[in-house]
C-alpha positions as CSV (number, residue, x, y, z in Angstrom):
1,X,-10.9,20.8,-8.8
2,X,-7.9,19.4,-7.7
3,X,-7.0,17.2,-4.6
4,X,-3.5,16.9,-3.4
5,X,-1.7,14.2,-1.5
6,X,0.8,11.5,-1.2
7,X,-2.4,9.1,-0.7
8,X,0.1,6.0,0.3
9,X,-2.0,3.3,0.6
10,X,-4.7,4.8,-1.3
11,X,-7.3,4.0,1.7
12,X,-10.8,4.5,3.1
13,X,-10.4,7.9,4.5
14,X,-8.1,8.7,1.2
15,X,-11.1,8.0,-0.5
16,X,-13.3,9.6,1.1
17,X,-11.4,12.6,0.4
18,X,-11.4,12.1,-3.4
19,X,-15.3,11.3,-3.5
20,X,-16.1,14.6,-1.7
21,X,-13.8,16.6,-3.7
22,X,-15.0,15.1,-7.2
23,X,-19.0,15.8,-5.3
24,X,-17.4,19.8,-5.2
25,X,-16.1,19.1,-8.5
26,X,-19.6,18.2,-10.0
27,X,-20.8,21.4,-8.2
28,X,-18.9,23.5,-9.4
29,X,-18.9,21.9,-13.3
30,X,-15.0,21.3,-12.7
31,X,-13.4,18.1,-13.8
32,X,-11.5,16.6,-10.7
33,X,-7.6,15.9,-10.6
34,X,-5.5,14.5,-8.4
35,X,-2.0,15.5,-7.8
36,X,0.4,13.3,-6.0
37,X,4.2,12.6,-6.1
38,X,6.6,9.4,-7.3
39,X,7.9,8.8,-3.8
40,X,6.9,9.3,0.0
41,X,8.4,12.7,0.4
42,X,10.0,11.2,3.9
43,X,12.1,9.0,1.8
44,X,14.3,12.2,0.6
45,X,13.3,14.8,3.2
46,X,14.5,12.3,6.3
47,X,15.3,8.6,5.0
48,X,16.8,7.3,7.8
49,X,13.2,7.9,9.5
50,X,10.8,7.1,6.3
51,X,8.1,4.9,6.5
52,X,7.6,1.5,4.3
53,X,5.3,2.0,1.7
54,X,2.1,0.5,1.2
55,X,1.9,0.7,-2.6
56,X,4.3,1.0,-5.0
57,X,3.9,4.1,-7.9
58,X,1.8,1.6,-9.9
59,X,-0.4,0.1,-7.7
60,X,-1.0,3.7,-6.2
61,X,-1.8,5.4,-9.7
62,X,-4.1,2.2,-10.9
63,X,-6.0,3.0,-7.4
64,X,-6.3,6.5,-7.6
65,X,-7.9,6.4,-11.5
66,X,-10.1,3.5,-10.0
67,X,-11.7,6.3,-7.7
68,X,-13.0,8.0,-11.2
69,X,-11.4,10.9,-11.3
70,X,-10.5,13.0,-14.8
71,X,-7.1,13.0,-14.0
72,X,-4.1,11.8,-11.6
73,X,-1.1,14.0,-12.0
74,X,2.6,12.4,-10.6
75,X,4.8,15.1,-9.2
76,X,8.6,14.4,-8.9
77,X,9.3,14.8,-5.6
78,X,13.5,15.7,-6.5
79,X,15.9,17.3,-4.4
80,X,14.7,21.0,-6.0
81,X,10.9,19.9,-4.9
82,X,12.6,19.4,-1.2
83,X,14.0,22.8,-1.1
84,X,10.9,24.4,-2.8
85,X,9.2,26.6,-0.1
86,X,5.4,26.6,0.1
87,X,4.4,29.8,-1.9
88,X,6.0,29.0,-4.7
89,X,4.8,25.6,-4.9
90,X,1.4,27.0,-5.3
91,X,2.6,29.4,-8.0
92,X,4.5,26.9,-10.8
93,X,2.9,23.8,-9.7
94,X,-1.1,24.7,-8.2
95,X,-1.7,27.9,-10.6
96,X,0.7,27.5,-13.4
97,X,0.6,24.1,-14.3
98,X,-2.4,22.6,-13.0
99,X,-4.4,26.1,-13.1
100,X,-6.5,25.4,-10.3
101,X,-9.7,26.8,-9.3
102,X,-10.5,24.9,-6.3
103,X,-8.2,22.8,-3.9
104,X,-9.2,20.1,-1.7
105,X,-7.2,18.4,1.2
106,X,-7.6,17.2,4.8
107,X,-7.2,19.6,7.1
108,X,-3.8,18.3,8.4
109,X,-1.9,18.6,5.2
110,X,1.4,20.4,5.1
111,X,3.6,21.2,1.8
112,X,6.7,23.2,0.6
113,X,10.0,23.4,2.5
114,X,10.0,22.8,6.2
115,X,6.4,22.0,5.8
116,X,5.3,25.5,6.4
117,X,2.3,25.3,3.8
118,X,-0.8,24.8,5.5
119,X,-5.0,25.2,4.6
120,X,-4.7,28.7,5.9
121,X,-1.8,29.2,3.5
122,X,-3.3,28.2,0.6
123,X,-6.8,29.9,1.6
124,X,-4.9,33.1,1.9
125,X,-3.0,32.5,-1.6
126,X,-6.1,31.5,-3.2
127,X,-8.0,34.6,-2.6
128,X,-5.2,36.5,-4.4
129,X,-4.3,33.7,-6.5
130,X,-7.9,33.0,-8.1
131,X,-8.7,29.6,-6.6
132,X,-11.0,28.6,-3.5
133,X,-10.0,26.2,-0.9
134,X,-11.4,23.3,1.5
135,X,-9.7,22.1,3.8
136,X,-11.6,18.2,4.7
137,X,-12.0,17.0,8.2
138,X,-10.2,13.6,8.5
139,X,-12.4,10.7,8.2
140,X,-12.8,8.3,11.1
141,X,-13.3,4.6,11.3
142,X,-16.7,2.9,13.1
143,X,-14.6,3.3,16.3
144,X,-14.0,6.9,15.6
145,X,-10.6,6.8,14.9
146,X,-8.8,8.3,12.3
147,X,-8.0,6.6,9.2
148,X,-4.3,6.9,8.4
149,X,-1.7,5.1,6.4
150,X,0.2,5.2,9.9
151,X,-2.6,3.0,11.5
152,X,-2.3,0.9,8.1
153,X,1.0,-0.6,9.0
154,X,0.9,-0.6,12.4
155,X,-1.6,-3.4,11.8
156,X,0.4,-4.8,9.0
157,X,3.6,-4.9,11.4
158,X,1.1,-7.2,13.6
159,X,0.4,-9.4,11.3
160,X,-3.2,-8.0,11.2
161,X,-4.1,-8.1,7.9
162,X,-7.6,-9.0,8.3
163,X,-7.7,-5.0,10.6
164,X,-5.6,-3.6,7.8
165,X,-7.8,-4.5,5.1
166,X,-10.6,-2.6,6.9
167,X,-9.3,0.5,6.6
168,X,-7.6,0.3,3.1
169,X,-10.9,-1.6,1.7
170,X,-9.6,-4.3,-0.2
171,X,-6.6,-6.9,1.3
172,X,-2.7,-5.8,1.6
173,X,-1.0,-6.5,-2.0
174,X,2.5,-6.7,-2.4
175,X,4.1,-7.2,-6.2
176,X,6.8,-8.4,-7.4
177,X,8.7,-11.3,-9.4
178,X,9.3,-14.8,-8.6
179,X,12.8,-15.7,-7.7
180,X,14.3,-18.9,-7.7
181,X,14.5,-20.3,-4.0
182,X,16.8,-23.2,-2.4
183,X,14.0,-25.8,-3.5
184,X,13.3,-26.9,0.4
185,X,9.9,-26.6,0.1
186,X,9.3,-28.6,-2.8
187,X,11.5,-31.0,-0.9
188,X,8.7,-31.0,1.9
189,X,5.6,-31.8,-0.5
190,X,4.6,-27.8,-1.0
191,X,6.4,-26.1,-3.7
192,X,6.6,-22.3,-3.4
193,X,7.1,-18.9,-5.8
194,X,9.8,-17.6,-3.6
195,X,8.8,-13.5,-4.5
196,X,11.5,-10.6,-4.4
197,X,9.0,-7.5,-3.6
198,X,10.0,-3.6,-4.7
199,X,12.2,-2.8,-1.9
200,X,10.5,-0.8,1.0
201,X,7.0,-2.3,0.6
202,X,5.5,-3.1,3.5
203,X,4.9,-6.4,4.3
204,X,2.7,-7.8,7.3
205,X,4.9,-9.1,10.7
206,X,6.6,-12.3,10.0
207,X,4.1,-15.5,10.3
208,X,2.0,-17.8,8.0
209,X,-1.1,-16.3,6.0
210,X,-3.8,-17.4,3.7
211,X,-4.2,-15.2,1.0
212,X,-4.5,-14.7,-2.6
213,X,-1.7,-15.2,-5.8
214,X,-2.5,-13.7,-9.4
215,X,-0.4,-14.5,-12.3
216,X,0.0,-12.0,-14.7
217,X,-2.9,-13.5,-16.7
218,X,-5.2,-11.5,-14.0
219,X,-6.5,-15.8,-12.5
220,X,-6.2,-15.6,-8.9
221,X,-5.4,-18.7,-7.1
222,X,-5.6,-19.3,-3.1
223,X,-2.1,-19.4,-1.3
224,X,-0.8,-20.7,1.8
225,X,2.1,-17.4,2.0
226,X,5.4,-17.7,4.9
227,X,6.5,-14.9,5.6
228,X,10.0,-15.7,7.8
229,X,13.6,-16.3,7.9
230,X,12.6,-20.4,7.6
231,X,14.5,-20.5,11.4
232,X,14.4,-24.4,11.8
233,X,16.8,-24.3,8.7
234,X,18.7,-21.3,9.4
235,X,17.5,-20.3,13.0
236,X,17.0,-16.5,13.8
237,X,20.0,-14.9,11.4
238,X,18.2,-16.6,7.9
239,X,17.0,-13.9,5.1
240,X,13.4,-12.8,5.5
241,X,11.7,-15.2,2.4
242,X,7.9,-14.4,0.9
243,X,6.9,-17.5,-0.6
244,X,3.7,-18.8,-1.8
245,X,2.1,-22.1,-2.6
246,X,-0.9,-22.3,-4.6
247,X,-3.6,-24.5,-3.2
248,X,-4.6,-26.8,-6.6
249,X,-2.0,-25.6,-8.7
250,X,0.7,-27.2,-10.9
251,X,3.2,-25.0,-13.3
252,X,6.0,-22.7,-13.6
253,X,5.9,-19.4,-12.4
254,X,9.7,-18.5,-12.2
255,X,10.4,-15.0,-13.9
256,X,7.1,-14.5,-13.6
257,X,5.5,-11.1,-12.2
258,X,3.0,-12.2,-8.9
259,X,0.2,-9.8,-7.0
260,X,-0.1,-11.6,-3.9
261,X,-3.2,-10.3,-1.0
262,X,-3.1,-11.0,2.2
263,X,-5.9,-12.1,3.4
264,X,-6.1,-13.7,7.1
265,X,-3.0,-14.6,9.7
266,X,-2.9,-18.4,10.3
267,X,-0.1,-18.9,13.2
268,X,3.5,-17.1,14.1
269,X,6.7,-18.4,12.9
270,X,8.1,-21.4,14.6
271,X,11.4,-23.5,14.8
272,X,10.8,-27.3,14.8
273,X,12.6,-30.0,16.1
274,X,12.7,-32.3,12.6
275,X,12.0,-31.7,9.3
276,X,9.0,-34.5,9.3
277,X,7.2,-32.3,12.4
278,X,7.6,-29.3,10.1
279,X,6.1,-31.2,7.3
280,X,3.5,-32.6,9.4
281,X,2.7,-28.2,10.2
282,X,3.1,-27.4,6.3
283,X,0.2,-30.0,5.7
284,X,-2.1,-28.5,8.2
285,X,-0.9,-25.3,7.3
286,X,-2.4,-26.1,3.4
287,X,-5.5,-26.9,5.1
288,X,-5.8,-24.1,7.7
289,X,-5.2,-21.6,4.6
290,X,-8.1,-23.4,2.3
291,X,-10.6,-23.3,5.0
292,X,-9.7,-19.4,5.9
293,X,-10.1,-18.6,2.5
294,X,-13.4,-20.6,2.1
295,X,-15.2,-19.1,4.9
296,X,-14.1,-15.8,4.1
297,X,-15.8,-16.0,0.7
């Protein structure tokens, strides 16, 4: 049984997908596979117009196995894949080298060159082909809306990362490695892991958030996270900055790889008048973040 999908995001209706094709799976007495590709296929196909990501090939991979399927297969999605029309995408890659005998995607999918592949295509190509096909209404939310990775960051563009985390069913992570920053925040009392993140992540609409840090240990420690361009320092034109400070936490995490999860959105991004108002707001901001986090636990 085999399941097929760029699964960005790796979210609710993603896995409902998965659990109802591993359920055909048991059925049948097939072991389930998931086949997915190294990169949003948008990102070679039309760049200028491809979405951010919402997990990196790691992250996505580490969630898909967490589902509990047999296998997750990564396709590289080259310029050859691009140019590769439908049919004989399910020839080498479907029969060939995954030798399916049952395929299992939402009824929207689309595949091959010029996305002319569709459920009734591979339906048709099965019966010749020696697989069977079923094609999976999309799963909706309690508001009956579809769950998509689209609807994903338009709430993370929002700053709504309390609504994203409902439909990817676990908080927005964003990884990467702590960079050394210009020290101004440990010049205001609240040191921070400045964090350069795998470019063209997503990463929620610019404001404060309370959220969650791991080290590489796998602790988790809460965080007070800005998200900004720092504008009473360098007004509108500064460089967007992730930093985090850890609530109760003294060490050194430079060079360090960080997980951090967002968690709830405190207040937008403000200029201040004087350094000792934005201090007084970075305090508050410390305690706004610990009491988010406690009442969400």
């Amino acid at each position: 049984m085999i399941t097929i999908g760029v699964y960005d995001g790796v979210h609710l209706g993603h896995r409902a997908l998965i659990a109802q094709a591993h359920e055909l799976g048991d059925r049948l007495g097939l072991e389930t596979a998931i086949l997915t590709f190294d990169r949003h296929p948008a990102q070679l196909v039309s760049p200028d117009r491809a979405p951010c990501i919402l997990t990196d090939l790691d992250q996505k991979v580490e969630l898909l196995r967490s589902t509990g399927v047999d296998h997750v297969e990564v396709l590289t999605f080259d310029e050859a894949r691009r140019q590769e029309s439908a049919e004989d995408f399910v020839r080498t890659v479907l029969v060939d080298r995954m030798s399916a005998r049952a395929v299992v995607v939402g009824r929207d999918f689309h595949f091959g060159h010029g996305r002319r592949g569709n459920v009734d295509l591979l339906t048709a190509m099965g019966q010749d082909l020696g697989f069977e096909v079923h094609g999976l209404e999309l799963v909706p939310d309690v508001r009956g809306e579809t769950v998509s990775s689209t609807r994903v960051r338009s709430l993370l563009a929002e700053g709504d990362v309390a609504g994203a985390a409902l439909l990817l069913g676990r908080q927005h992570e964003v990884r990467g490695h702590v960079i050394r920053g210009d020290s101004r925040a440990r010049d205001l009392g609240a040191p921070t892991a400045n964090i350069e993140v795998t470019p063209g992540i997503c990463l929620p609409g610019e404001a404060i958030y309370a959220g969650w840090y791991e080290r590489p240990a796998g602790d988790s420690h809460p965080a007070a996270i800005s998200l900004g361009r720092r504008p009473t320092f360098y007004g509108s034109d500064g460089a967007l900055v992730l930093e985090a400070h850890l609530l109760d936490f003294d060490g050194d995490l430079y060079g360090q790889p960080a997980r951090l999860r967002f968690a709830a959105r405190l207040r937008g991004q403000e200029t201040y008048p004087d350094v000792d108002e934005l201090r007084r707001q970075m305090a508050a901001d410390l305690d706004a973040a610990r009491s988010a986090l406690l009442a969400a636990s």
